[in-house]
N, C-alpha and C positions, 0 to 999 in steps of 0.2 A: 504494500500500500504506500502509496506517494505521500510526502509530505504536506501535498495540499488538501488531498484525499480524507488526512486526518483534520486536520486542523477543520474542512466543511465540516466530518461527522461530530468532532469535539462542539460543535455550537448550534446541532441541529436541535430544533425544540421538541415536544412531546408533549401533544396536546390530550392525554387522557388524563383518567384523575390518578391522582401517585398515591392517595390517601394519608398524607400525611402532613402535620399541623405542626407551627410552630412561631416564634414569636423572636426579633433582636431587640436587645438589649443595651442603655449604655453601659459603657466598663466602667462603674462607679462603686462606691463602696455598698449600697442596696444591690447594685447590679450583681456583683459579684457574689452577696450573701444570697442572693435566687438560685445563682448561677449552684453554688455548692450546695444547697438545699437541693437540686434536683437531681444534680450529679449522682446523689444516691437513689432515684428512683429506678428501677426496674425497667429498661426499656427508651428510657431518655437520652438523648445523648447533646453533651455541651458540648460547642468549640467555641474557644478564646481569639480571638482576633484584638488588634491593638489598639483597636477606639469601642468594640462589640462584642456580644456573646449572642451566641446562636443557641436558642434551646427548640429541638426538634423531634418527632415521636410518632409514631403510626397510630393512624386514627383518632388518639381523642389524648389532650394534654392536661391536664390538673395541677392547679396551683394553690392550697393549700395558703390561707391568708394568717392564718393563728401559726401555724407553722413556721411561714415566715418572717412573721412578727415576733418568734421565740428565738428565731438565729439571727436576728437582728439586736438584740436585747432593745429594744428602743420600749420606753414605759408608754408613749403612744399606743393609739391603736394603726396598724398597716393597711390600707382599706384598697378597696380594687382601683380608687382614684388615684391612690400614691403608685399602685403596681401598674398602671396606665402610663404616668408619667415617666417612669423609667424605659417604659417599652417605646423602641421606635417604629415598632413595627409587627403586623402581624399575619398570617396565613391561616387560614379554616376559618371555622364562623364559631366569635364570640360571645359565650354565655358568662357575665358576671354577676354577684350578687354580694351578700356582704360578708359568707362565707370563704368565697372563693373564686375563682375566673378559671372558667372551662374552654376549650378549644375543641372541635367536633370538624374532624375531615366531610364528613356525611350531615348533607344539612339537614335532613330529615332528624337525626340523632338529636341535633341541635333544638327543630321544632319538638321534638319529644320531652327535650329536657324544659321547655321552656310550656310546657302544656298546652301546646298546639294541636290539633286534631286535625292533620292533612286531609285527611278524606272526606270530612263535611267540608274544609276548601276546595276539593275536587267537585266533591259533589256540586256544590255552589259554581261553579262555572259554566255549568249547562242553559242558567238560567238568564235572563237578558241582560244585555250590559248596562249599566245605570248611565242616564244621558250626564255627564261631566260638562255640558255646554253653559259656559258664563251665563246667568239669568240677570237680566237688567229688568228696572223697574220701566214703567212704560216713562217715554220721552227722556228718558235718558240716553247721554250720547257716549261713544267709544271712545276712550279714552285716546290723547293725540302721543304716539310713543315717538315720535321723531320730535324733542324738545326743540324750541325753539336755536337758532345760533346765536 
């Protein structure tokens, strides 16, 4: 295989789902107490980079807010806003609460966890679309979107 050969297949994309969730981080001192909080979970896996931390995991990621408010020692409470602020970033679909912030590759999982009932939304689309057209009172005019110069 040619050189260039590689370097096409090294940047080709893949557009199915990978199933898997995950979140960067700044390299801060919270950052890093997540960062080692997870390191021992089961199935996690951390990588350090020199401004970020990458926590990544197949199908569904758990964050544990008492947990890591305990290895943080901070007499505070840790709440999903402060673990928000640290995160730059995130992949899968996020379920927070004041327990903990969940990641769900499967958004169905997500609606499950969030008590959603897909199927009466399913159901529900059979039936007519509800008219969304701007209702004006009568003699009223359209508004002018091109403001004046």
């Amino acid at each position: 295989m040619s050189e260039e050969q590689q370097s096409e297949e090294r940047y080709q994309s893949d557009h199915s789902a990978s199933n898997r969730v995950g979140i960067t981080l700044s390299q801060s001192v919270e950052g890093n107490v997540i960062a080692e909080v997870m390191e021992e979970k089961e199935g996690v896996e951390v990588s350090h980079y020199p401004a970020m931390i990458r926590i990544d995991a197949d199908n569904k990621l758990v964050f544990d807010l008492a947990e890591i408010q305990e290895a943080l020692g901070d007499t505070d409470e840790f709440t999903s806003y402060d673990f928000q602020i640290e995160m730059a970033t995130h992949y899968g679909r996020m379920v927070a609460d004041d327990e903990q912030v969940v990641l769900f590759a499967n958004p169905e999982d997500a609606a499950e966890e969030l008590g959603f009932d897909l199927e009466e939304l399913k159901d529900g689309q059979d039936e007519e679309e509800p008219d969304l057209e701007l209702q004006r009172s009568e003699g009223e005019e359209e508004p002018d979107v091109n403001p004046p110069n």
